[in-house]
MARDODO-565413 format. One line per field, with one value per residue: residue number from 1; residue in one letter; chain; z, x, y of N, C-alpha, C, O in turn. Coordinates in steps of 0.1 Angstrom, whole numbers. Atoms other than C-alpha are relative to their C-alpha. Layout:
BEGIN
seza = NUM, ...
zalum = A, ...
koldo = A, ...
n_w = Z, ...
n_u = X, ...
n_v = Y, ...
ca_w = Z, ...
ca_u = X, ...
ca_v = Y, ...
c_w = Z, ...
c_u = X, ...
c_v = Y, ...
o_w = Z, ...
o_u = X, ...
o_v = Y, ...
END
This chain:
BEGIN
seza = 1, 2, 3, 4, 5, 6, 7, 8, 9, 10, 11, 12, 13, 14, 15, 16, 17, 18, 19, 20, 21, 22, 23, 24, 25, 26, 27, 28, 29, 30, 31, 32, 33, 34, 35, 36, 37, 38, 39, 40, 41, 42, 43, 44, 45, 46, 47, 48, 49, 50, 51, 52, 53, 54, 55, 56, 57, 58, 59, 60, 61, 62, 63, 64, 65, 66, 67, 68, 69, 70, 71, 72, 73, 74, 75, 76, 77, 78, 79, 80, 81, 82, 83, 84, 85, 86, 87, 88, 89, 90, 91, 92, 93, 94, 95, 96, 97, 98, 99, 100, 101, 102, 103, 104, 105, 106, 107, 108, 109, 110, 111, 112, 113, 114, 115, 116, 117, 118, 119, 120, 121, 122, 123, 124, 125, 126, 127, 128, 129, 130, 131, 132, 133, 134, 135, 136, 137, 138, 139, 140, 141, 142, 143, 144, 145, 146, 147, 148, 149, 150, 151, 152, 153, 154, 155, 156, 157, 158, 159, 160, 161, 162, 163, 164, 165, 166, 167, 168, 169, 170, 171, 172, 173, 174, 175, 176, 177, 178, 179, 180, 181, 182, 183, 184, 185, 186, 187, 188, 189, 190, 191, 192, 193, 194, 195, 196, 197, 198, 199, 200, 201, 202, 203, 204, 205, 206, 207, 208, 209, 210, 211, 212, 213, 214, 215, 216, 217, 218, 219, 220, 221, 222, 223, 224, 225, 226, 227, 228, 229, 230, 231, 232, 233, 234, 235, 236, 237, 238, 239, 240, 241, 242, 243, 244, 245, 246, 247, 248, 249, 250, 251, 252, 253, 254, 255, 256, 257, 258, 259, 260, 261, 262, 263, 264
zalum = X, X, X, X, X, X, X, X, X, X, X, X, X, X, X, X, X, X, X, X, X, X, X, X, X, X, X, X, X, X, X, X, X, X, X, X, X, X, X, X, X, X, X, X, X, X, X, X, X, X, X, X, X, X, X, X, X, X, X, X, X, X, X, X, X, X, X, X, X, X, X, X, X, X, X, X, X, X, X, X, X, X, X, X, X, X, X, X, X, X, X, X, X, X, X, X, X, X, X, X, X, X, X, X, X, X, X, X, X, X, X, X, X, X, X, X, X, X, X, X, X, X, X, X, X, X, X, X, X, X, X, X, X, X, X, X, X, X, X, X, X, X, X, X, X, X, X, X, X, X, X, X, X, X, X, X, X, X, X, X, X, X, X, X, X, X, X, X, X, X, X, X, X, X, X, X, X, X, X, X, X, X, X, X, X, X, X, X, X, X, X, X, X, X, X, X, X, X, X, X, X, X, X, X, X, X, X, X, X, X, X, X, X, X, X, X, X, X, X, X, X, X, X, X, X, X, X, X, X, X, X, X, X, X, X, X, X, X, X, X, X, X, X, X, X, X, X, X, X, X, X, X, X, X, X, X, X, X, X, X, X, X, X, X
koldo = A, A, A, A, A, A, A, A, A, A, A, A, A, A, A, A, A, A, A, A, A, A, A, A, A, A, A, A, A, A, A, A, A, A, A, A, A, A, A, A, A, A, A, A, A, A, A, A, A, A, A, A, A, A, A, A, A, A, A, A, A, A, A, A, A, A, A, A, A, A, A, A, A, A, A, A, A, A, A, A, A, A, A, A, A, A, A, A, A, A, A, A, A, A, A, A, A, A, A, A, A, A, A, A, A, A, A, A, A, A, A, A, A, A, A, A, A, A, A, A, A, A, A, A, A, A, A, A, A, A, A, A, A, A, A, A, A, A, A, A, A, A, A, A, A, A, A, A, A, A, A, A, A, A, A, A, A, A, A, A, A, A, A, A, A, A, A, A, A, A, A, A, A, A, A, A, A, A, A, A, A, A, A, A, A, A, A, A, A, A, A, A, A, A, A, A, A, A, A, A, A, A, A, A, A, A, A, A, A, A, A, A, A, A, A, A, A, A, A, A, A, A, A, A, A, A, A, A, A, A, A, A, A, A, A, A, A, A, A, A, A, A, A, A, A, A, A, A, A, A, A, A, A, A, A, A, A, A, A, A, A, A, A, A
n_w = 11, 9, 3, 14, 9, 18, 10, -5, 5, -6, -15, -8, -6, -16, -7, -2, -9, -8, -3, -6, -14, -13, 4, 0, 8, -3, 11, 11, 15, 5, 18, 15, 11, 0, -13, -3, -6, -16, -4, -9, -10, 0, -7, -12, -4, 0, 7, 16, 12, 10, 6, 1, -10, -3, -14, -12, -10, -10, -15, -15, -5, -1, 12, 2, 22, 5, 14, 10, 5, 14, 0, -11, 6, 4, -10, -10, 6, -1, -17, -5, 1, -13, -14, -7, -14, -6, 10, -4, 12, -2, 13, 0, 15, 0, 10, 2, -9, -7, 5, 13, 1, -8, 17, -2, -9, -10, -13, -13, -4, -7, 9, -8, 13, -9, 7, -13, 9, 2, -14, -3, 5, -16, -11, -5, 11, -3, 8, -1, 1, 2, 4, 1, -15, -1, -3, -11, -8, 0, 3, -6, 7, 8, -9, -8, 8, 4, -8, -3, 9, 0, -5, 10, -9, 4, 6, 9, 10, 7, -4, 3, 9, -10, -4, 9, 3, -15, 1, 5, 6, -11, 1, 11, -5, -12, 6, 4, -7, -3, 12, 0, -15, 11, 9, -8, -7, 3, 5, -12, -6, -3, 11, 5, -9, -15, 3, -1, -11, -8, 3, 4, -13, -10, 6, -5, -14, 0, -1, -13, -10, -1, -7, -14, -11, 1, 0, 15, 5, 0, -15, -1, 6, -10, -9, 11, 5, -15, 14, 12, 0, 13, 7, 4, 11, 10, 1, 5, 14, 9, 0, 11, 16, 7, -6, 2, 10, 15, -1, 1, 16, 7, -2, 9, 17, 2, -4, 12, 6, 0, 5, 11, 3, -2, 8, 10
n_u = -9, 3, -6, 2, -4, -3, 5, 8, 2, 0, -6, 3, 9, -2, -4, 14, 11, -1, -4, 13, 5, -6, 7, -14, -7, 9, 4, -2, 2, -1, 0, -1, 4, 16, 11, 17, -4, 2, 8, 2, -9, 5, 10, -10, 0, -12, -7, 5, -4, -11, -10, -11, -10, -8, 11, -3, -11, -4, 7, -7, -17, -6, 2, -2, 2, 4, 4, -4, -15, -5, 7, -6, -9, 7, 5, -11, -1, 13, 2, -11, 8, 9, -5, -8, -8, 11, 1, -7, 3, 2, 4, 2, 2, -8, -11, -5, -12, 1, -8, 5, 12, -11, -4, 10, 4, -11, -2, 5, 14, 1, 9, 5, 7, 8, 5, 15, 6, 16, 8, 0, 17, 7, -6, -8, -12, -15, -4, -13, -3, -11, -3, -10, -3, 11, 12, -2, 10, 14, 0, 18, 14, 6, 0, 19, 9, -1, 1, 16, 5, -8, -10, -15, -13, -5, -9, -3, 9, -5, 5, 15, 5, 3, 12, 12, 2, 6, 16, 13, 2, 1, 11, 0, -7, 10, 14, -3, -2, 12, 6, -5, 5, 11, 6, -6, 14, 12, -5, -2, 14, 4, 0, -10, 0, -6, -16, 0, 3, -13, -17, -9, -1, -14, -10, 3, -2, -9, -13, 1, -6, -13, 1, 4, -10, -16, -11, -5, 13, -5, 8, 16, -2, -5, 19, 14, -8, -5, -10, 8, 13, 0, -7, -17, -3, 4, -10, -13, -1, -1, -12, -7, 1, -2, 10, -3, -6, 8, 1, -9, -4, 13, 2, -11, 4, 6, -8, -9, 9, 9, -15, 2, 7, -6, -13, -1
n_v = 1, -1, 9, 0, 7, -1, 11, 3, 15, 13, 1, -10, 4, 12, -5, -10, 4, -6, -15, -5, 10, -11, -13, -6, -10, -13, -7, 10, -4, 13, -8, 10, -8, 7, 2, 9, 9, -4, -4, 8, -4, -14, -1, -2, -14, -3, 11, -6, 8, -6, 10, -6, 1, -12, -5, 4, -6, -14, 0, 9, 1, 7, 3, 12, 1, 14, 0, 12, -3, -12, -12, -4, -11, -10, -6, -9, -15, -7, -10, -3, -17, -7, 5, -13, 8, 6, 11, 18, 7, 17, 8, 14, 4, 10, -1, -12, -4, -15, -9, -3, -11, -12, -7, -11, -12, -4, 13, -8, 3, 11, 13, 14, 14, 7, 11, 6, 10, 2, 5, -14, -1, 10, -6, 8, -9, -2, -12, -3, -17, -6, -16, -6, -8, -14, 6, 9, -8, -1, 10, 8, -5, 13, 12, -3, -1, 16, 4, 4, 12, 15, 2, -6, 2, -10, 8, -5, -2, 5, 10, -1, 9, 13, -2, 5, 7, 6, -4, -3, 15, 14, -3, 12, 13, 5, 7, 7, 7, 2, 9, 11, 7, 1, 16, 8, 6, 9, 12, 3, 5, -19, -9, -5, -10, 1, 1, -14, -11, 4, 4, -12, -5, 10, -6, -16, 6, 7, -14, -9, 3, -3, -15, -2, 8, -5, 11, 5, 9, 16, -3, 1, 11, 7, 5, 7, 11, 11, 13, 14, -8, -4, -15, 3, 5, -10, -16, 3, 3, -15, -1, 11, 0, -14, -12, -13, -3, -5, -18, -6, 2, -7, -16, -5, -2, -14, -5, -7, -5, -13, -10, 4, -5, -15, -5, -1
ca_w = 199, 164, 143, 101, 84, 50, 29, 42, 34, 49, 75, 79, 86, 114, 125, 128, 141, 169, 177, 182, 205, 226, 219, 217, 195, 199, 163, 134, 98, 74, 36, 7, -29, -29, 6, -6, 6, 41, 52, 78, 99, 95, 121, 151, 168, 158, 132, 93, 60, 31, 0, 5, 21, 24, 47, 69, 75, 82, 111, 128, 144, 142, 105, 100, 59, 52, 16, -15, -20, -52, -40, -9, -27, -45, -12, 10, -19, -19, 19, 26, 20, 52, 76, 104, 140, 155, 130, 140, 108, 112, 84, 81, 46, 42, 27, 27, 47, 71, 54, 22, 35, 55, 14, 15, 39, 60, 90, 113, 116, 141, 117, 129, 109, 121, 112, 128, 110, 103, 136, 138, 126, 163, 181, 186, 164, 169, 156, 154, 157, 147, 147, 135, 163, 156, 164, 195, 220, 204, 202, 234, 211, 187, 213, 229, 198, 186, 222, 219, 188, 203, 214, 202, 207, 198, 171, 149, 118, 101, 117, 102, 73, 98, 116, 87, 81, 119, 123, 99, 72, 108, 104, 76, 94, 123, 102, 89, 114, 129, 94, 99, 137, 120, 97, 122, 144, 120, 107, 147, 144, 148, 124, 106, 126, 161, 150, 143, 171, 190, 177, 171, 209, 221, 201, 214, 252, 244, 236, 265, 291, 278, 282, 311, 330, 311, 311, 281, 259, 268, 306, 296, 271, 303, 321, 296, 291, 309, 301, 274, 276, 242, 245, 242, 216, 196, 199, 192, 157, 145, 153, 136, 102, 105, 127, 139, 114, 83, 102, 106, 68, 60, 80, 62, 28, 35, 51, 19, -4, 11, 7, -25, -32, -15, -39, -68
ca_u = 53, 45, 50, 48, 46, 58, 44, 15, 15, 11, 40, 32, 1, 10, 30, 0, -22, 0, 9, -31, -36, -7, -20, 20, 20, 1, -3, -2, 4, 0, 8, 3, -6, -41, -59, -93, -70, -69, -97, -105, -76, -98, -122, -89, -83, -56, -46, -43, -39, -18, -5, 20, 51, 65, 32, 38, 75, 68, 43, 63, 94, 96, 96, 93, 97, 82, 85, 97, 139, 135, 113, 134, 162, 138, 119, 149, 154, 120, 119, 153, 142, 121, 142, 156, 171, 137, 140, 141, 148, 132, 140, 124, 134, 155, 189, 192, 224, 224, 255, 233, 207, 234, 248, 212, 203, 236, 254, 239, 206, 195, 187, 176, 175, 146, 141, 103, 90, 55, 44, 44, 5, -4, 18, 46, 77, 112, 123, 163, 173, 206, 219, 242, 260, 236, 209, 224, 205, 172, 177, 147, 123, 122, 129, 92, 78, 86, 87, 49, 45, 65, 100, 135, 172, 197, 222, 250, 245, 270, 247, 215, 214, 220, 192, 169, 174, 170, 141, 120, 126, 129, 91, 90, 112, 92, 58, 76, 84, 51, 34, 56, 48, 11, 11, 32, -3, -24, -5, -10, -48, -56, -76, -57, -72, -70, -33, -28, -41, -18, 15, 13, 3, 30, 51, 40, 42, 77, 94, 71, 89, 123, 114, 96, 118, 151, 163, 180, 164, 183, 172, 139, 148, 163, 122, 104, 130, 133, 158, 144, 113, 96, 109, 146, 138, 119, 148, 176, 160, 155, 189, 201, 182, 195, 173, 192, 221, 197, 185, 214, 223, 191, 197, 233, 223, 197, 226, 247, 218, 207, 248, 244, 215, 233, 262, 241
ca_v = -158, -144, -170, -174, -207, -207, -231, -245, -284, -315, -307, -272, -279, -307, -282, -252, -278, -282, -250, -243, -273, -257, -223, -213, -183, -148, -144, -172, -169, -197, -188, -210, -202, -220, -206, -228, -255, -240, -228, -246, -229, -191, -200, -201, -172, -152, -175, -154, -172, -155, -163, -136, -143, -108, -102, -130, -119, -87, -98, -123, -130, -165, -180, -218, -230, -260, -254, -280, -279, -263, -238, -224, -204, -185, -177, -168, -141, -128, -122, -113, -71, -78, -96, -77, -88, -97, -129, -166, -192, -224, -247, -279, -287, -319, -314, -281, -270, -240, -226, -228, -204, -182, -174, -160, -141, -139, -159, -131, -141, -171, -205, -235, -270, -291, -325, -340, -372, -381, -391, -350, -352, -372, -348, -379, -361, -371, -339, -333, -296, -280, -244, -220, -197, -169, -199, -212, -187, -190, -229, -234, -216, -244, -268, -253, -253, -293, -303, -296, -323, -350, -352, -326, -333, -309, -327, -318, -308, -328, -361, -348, -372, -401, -386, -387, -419, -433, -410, -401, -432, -453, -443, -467, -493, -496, -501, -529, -542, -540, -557, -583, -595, -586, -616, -636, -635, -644, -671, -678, -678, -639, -620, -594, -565, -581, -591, -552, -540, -562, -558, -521, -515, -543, -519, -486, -505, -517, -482, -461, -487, -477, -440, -440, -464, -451, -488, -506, -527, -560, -549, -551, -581, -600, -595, -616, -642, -678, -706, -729, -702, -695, -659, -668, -693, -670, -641, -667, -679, -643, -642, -668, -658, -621, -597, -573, -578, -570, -539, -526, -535, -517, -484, -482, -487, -456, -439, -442, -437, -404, -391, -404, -383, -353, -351, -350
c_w = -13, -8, -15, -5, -11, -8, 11, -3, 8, 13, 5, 7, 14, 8, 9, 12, 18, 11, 6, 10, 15, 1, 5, -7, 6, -17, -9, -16, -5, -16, -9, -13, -2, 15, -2, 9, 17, 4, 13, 12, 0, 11, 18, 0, 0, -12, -18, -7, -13, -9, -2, 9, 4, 15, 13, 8, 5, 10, 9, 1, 0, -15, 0, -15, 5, -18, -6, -2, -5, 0, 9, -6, -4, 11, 7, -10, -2, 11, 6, 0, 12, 9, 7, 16, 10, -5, 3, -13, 5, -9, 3, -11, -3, -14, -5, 17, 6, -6, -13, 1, 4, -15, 0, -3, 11, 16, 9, 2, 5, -11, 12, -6, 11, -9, 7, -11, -3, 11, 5, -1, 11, 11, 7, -9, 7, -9, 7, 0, -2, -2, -6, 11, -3, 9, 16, 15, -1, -3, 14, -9, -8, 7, 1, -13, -7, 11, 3, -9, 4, 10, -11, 6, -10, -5, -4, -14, -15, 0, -8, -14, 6, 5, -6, -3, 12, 3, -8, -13, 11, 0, -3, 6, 11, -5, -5, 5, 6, -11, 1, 14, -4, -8, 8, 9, -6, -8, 15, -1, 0, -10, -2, 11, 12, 5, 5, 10, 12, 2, -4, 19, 9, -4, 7, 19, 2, 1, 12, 15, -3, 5, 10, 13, -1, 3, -15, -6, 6, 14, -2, -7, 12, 10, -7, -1, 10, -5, -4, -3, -19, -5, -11, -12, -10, -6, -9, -15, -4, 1, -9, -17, -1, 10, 1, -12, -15, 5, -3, -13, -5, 4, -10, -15, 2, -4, -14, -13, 2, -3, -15, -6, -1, -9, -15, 0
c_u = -8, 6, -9, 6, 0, -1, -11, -10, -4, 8, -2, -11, -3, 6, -9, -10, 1, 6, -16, -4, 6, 2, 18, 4, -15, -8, 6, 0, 3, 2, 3, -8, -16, -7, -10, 7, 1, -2, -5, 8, -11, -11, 9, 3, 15, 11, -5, 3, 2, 5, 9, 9, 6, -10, 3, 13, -4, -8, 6, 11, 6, -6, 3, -3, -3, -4, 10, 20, 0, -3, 6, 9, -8, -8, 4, -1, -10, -4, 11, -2, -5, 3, 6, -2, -5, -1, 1, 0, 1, -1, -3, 4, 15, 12, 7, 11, -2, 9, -5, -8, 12, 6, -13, -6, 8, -1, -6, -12, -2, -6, 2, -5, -10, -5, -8, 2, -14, -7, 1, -13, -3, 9, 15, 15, 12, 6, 16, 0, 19, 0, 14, 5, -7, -8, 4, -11, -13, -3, -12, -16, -4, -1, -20, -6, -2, 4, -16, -2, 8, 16, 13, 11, 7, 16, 13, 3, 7, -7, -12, -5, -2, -14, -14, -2, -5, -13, -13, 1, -1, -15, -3, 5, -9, -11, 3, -1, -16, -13, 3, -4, -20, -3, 9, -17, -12, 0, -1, -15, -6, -9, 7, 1, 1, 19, 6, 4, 13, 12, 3, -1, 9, 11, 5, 6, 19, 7, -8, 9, 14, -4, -4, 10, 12, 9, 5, -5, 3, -2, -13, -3, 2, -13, -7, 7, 5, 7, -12, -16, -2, 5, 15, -1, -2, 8, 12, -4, -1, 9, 9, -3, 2, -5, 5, 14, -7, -4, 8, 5, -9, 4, 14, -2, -14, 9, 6, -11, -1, 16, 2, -6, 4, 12, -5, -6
c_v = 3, -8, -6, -18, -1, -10, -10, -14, -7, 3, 14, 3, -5, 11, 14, -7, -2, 8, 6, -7, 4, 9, 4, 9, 8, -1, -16, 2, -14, 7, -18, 6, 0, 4, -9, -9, -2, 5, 0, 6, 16, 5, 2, 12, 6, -8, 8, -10, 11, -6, 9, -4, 12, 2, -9, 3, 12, 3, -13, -4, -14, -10, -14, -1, -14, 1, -10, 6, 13, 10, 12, 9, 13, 9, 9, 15, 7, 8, 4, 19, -1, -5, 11, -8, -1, -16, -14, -6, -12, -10, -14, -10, -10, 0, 11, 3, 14, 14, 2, 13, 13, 5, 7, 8, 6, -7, 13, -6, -15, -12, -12, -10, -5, -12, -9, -14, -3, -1, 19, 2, -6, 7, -12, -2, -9, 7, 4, 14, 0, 16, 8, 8, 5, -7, -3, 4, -1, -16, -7, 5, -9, -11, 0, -5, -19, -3, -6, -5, -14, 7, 10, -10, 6, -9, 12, 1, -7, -15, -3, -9, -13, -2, -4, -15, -11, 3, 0, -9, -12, 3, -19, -12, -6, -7, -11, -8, -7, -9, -13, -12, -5, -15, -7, -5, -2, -10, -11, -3, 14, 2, 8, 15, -1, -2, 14, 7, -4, 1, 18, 6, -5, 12, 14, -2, -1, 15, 9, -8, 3, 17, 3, -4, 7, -13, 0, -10, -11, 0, -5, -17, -10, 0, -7, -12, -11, -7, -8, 8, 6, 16, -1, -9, 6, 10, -7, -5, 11, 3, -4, 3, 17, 12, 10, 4, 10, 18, 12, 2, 14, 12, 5, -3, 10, 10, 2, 5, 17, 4, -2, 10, 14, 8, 4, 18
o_w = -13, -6, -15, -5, -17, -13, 21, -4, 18, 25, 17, 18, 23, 19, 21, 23, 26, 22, 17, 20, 26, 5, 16, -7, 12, -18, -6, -21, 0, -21, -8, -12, -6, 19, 8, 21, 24, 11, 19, 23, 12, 14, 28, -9, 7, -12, -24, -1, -14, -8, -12, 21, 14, 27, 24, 20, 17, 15, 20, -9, 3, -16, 1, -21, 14, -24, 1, -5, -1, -9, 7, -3, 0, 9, 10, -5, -5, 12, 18, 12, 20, 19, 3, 19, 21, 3, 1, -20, 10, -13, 10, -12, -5, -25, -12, 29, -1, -5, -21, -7, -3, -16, 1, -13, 18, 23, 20, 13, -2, -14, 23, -10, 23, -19, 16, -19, -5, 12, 17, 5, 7, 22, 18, -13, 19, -20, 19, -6, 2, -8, -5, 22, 1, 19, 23, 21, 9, -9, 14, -8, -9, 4, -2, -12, -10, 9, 8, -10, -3, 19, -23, 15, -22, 2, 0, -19, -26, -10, -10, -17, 3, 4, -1, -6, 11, 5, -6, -17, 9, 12, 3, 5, 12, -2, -8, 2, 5, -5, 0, 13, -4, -7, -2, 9, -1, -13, 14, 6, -4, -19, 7, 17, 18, 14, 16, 12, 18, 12, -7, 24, 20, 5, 10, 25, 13, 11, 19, 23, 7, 16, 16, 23, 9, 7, -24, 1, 10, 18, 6, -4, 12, 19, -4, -5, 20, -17, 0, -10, -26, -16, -23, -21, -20, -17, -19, -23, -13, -5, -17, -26, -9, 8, -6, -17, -20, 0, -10, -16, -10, -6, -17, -23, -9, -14, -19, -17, -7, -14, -20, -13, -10, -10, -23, -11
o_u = -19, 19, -20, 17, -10, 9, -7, -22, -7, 3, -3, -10, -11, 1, -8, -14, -7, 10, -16, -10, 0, 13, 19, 16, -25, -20, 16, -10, 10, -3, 10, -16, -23, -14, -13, 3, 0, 7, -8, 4, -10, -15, 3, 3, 24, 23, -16, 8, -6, 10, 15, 5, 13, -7, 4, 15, -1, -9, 3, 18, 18, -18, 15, -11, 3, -15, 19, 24, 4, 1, 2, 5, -7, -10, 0, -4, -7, -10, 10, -1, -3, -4, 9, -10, 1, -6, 12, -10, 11, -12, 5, -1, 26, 10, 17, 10, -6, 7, 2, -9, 14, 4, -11, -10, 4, -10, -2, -12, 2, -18, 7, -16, -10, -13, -4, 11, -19, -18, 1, -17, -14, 10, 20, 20, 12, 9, 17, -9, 27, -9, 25, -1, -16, -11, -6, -18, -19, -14, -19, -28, -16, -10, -29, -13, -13, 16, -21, -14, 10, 16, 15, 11, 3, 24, 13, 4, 2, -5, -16, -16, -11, -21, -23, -13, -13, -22, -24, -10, -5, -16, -5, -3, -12, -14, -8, -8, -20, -22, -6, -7, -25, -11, 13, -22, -23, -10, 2, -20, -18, -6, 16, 11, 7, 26, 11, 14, 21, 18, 14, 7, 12, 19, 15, 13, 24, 13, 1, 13, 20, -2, 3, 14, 18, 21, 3, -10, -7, -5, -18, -12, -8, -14, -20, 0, 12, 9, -22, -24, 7, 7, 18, 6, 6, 5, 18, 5, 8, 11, 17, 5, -3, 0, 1, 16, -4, -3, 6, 11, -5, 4, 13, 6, -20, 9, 7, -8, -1, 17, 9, 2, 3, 15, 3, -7
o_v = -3, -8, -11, -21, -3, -15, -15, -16, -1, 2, 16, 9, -1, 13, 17, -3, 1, 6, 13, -2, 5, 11, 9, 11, 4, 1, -22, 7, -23, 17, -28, 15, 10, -5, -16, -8, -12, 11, 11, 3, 19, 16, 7, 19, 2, -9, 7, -20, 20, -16, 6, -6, 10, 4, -5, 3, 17, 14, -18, -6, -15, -14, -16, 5, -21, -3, -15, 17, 24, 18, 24, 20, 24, 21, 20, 26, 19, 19, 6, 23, 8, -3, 22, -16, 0, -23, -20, -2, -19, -14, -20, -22, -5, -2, 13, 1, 23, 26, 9, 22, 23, 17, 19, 14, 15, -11, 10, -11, -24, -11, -14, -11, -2, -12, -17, -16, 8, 5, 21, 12, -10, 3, -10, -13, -10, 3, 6, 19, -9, 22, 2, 6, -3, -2, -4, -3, 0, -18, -17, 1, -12, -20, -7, -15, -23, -6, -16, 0, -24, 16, 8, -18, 5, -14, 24, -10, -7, -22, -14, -8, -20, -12, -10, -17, -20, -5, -4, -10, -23, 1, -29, -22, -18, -18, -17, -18, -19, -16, -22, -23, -17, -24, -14, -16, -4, -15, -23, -12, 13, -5, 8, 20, 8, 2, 16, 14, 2, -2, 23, 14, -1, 15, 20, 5, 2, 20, 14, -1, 2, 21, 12, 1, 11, -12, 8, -19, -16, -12, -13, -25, -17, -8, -7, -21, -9, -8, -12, 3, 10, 20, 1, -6, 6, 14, -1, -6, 12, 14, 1, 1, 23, 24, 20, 15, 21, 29, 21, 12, 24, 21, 15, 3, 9, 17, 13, 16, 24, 9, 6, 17, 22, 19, 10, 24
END
């Protein structure tokens, strides 16, 4: 795969980096305005750096934007002269609508939203995808390509603010959570770093047995739990002062926030 990322930040980056680890493209383009900044990519084989964008469309077929909101309109019109029906569009750029870009550069050409989260820099992404019909065909190519940083699943595109806020602010929610267990064990006796280490790998343990196994949590809740056993007692006071109520509070006052955000 020839394959152009367009803006060359923090997530374009993650996303380059792994793209080289699962050596998944023939040809690489990276464009940002500053090359010093990314240098360091010049020494991979096959891998250019550019601060033109015209140059990277008109060497590869499959175009991922990781550029700023404000900066995206003006791009699309810059490279639209050099598209042509070799083209994949991979947008990563939160909030931008597919029928925004399709005004454009036109509903013919395959787009593709893609929404990863941070955990995309360790290869451990929950990256949402959506398409337009054009996209629907070329919708395993992104799959492959955010399959190999983590995990896709193919939404719709009306969800994708829900998404963001489950996924890639559930970032945020999780580390919280995990802070919180954190000073629970060293109010237990722990130092802060043995605490840490404990409660982020209980954490990491906890979600690989639902994936691996494919049970449900209250399955796995119902292995740990005895009568009058300090599990059950432990579960039913975080119950009592809120636990998963507040969560749930919390993900929907995101949820209305980010539509909030979207209308302005």
């Amino acid at each position: 795969m020839k394959i152009a990322i367009i803006g060359a930040g923090n997530l374009g980056l993650s996303i380059a980096k792994g793209l080289i680890t699962n050596n998944t493209y023939t040809d690489l383009y990276l464009t940002k305005r500053k090359l010093e900044t990314i240098r360091e990519f010049e020494g991979y084989k096959s891998v250019f750096l550019t601060f033109d964008n015209k140059e990277a469309v008109k060497n590869a077929d499959i175009l991922i934007f990781a550029v700023q909101p404000s900066q995206f309109d003006s791009i699309l019109i810059e490279i639209k002269p050099y598209l042509n029906e070799k083209h994949v569009i991979i947008s990563t750029i939160t909030g931008f609508d597919i029928s925004r870009i399709e005004d454009q550069i036109s509903k013919s050409y395959p787009i593709i939203r893609a929404m990863p989260n941070t955990a995309i820099s360790v290869g451990k992404s929950m990256t949402c995808l959506c398409t337009n019909n054009s996209g629907k065909s070329k919708l395993p190519i992104a799959e492959a390509i955010f399959n190999g940083l983590g995990t896709s699943i193919s939404i719709e595109e009306k969800l994708m603010q829900a998404a963001t806020v489950l996924c890639a602010s559930g970032i945020a929610f999780w580390m919280r959570l995990i802070r919180a267990t954190t000073q629970g064990g060293v109010q237990m006796g722990f130092d802060a770093d043995v605490a840490l280490k404990m409660s982020m790998h209980t954490a990491m343990g906890a979600a690989s047995l639902l994936v691996e196994a494919g049970t449900h949590p209250e399955e796995e809740i119902d292995r740990v739990t005895t009568p009058r056993g300090c599990t059950i007692t432990g579960l039913n006071e975080m119950e009592h002062q809120g636990l998963s109520s507040s969560l749930i509070r919390g993900l929907n006052a995101s949820f209305d926030k980010i539509n909030e955000i979207a209308k302005q």
